[in-house]
N, C-alpha and C positions, 0 to 999 in steps of 0.2 A: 374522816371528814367528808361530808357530801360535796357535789362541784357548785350545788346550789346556795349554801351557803359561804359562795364567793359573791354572787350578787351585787348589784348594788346600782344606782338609776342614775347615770351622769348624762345630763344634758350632751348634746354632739355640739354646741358649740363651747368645750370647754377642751374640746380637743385640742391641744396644742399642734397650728401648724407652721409655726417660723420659733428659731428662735429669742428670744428676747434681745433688744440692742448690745448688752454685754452681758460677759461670759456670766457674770455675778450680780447681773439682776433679776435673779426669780427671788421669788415669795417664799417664805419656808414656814411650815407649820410645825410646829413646836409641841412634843408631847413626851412627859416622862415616862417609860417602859412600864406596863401595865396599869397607866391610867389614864381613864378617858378626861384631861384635864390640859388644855391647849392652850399657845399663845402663838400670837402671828408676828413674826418676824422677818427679815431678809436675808439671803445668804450671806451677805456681808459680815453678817451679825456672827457668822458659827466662831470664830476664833474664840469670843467672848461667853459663847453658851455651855462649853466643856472646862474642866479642869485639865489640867495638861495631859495630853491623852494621845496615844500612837494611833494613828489614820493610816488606813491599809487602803492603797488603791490596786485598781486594774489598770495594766498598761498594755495589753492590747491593743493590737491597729486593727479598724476598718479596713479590710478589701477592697475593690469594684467588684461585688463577687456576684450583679445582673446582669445578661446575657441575652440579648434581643435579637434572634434574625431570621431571616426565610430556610424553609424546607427546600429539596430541591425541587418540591411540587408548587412552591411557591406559598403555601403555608406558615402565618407568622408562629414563631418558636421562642419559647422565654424562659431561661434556667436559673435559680438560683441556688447559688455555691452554698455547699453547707458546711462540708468537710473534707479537710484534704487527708486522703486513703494510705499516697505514695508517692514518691517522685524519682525521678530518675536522678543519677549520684554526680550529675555535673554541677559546677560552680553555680550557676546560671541554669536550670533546668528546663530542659527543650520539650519535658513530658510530664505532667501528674495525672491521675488518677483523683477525681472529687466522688464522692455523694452530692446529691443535687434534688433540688425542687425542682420541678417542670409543667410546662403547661406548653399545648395540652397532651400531656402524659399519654394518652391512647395511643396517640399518633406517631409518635420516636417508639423508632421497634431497635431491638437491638442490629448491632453492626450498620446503623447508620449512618453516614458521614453528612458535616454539617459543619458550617464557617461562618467565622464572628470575626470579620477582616481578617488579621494574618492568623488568626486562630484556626487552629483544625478541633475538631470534636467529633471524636466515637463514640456513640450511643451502645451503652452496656446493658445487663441485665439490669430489671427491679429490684429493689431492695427493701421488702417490705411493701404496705399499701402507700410509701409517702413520697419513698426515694428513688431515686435512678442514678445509674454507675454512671460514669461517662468518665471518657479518658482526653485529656486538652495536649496537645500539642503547637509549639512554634518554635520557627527555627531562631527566634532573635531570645528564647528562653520565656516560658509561659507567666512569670510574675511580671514581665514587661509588656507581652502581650495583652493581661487582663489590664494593666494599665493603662493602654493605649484604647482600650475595645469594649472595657466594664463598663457598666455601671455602678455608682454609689445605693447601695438596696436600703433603702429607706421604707420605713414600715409601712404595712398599707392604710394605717389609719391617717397617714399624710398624704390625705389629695390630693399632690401634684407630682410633677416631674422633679429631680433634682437639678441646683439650679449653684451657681459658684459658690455663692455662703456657706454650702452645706459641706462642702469640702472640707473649711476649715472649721464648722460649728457640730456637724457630726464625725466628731475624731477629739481624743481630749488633747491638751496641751503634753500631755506627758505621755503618750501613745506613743511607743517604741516598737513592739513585735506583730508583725502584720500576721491574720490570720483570723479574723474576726469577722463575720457577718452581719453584726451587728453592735450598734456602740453600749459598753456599761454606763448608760444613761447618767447616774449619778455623778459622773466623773467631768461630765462636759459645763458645769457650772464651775469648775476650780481654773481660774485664770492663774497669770503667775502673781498679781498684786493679793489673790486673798493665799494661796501659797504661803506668798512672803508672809502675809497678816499672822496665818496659824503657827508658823517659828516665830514670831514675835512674842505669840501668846505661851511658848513654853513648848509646844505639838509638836512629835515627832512624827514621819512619815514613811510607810515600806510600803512595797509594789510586789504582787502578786501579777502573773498573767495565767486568765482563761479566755481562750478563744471563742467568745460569745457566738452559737451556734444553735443546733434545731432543738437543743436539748430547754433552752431558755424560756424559747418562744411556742414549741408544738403549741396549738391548745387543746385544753382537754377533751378525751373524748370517751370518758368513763365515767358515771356516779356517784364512783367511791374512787376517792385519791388515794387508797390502798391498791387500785387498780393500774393507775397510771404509772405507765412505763418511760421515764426518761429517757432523750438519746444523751448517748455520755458526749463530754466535752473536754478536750485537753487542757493540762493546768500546768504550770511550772512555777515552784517556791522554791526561791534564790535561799543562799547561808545565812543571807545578810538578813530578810525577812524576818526565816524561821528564828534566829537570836533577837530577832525586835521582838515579836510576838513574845518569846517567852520572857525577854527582861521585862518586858509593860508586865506580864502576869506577876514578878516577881517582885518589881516594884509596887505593885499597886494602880499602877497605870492604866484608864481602858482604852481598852481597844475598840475603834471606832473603824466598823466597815464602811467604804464609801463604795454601797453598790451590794447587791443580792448576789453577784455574781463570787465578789468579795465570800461573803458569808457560806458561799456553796463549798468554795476552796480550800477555808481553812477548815472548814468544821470535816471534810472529805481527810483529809488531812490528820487530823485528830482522830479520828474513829480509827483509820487505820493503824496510826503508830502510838495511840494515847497523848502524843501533844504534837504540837504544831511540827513540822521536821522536812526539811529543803529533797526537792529533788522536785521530779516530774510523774505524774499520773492523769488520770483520767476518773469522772465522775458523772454517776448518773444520780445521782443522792436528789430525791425528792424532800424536801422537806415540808412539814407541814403538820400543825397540832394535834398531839402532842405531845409534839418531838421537844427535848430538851436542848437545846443549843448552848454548846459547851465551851466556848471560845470569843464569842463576842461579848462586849457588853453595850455598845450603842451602837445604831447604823441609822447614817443619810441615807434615804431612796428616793425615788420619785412613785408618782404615783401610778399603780400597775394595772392592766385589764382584770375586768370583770373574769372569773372563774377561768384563773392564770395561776399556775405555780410559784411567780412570781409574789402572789399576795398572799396564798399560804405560808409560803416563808415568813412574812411580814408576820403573819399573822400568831405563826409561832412562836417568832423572838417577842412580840408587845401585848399576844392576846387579841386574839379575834373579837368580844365585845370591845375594847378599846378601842381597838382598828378602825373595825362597821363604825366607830362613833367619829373617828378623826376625818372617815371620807366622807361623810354626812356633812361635817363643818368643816370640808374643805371643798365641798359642792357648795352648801351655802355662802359661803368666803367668795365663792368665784375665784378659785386658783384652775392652774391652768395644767393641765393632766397629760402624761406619759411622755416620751423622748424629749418633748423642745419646751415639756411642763414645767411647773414649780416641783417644791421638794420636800420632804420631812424630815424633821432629825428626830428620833425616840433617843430617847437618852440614859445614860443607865439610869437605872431605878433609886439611885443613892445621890444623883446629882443633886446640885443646888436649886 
């Protein structure tokens, strides 16, 4: 697949920059798996659009993993946490070791020392053209520190600063393991009323965590996405999961990923041991047509940047003319696009 035929012409004000008044009012554009034939609904609506179907979420937490302050030349400095490396073996860790984004990068030479209120930071070597080592220390334990001193890293296609809302609108309701850079967008529209709704409706539900990181978002910078090298991302599938996934296959049941990040996990998962199977790993798995995806049968997403990973994914579970046809008439629709957008359900291809 070329990165050009990721394309596609979205108005900028279609950019999503708040989110909607509740968790469960976006717009949902509605399309059976492999065909470009739509209808426009609400979130609201998903309980009633599936047959009884096991929904895999990401429970991942957002960080504060942005990092703003002065060189000691007086030089503004800005890092963003991407991965954690290491940490020291206390309860309370008073030291880690991250991969980081930086700006501006020239300028942090290694063994530099650098403070982010009670945070210390060593400036390590590079790693690669993108990253920088840097080791965080603090004496009251560094996951309090980033607490007290982070920032919420909100994408940059959101013009402003973070602001209280975001707090509790970029993090899902069901975000349990902190470690995240970024939210599984799909997951921030499930309040606990539509929750409740989808057990009403018969739906079961298992939680996968991937630490949404630089592997998600790079963006491309190759022609052919046989070239693109993902950064890998930690994942952890509980017992409890891994026996949902395979009773839904066993039953009959689909399995509905909430989220790309979803999709990346279990299908990493499957490749490895032939079916879904609990533990912990890590994945760089690009996916993208025409990869056969062996594990899902429908997935919610929102809608993803222009020649992003993210949408060859898409592209691969529904078919890329389908796809190019759904963003077309969800530009015309006037839906509202990426993190705080509306959202799509592909559905398996057998639904009603």
């Amino acid at each position: 697949m070329r990165a050009d035929e990721l394309d596609y012409d979205l108005p900028e004000e279609l950019i999503a920059q708040a989110p909607t008044p509740a968790r469960d009012g976006a717009r949902l554009l509605v399309m059976p798996r492999g065909e470009a034939t739509f209808a426009h609904k609400q979130i609201v609506d998903l309980p009633a659009l599936l047959p009884p179907a096991l929904f895999v979420f990401n429970d991942t937490r957002v960080i504060p993993a942005r990092l703003r302050g002065l060189k000691p030349s007086g030089g503004k400095f800005e890092l963003l946490l991407v991965e954690r490396v290491a940490a020291s073996e206390e309860h309370a860790a008073r030291e880690e070791r991250w991969l980081c984004m930086a700006r501006p990068m020239k300028s942090l030479h290694a063994g530099m020392q650098l403070t982010v209120g009670a945070l210390a930071i060593e400036v390590g070597e590079r790693v690669g053209e993108a990253l920088l080592a840097v080791t965080l220390r603090a004496a009251e334990g560094v996951e309090r520190a980033l607490a007290a001193e982070g920032e919420l890293p909100l994408p940059p296609y959101i013009a402003r600063a973070p602001v209280a809302q975001d707090h509790e609108r970029y993090q899902t309701v069901f975000a349990r393991e902190p470690g995240a850079v970024a939210a599984p967008t799909a997951g921030l529209h499930f309040g606990e009323a539509l929750l409740r709704a989808l057990a009403a409706h018969g739906h079961q539900r298992a939680f996968i965590t991937l630490h949404v990181g630089l592997g998600t978002f790079l963006p491309l910078a190759v022609d052919d996405l046989r070239e693109h090298r993902m950064h890998s991302e930690r994942f952890v599938i509980s017992s409890a999961c891994a026996e949902a996934v395979r009773a839904a296959k066993r039953e009959g049941r689909p399995v509905i990923a909430v989220g790309t990040t979803v999709v990346r996990t279990l299908e990493a998962s499957a490749r490895a041991h032939g079916e879904v199977t609990a533990g912990a790993g890590a994945t760089d798995l690009c996916i993208f047509p025409p990869y056969q995806l062996r594990v899902i049968d429908g997935l919610l997403t929102n809608f993803h940047l222009p020649r992003s990973t993210l949408l060859a994914l898409v592209m691969a579970f529904a078919g890329s003319e389908p796809v190019r046809a759904a963003y077309r008439e969800a530009v015309r629709e006037r839906y509202r696009f990426f993190s705080y957008g509306d959202a799509m359900l592909i559905q398996p291809a057998s639904a009603p």
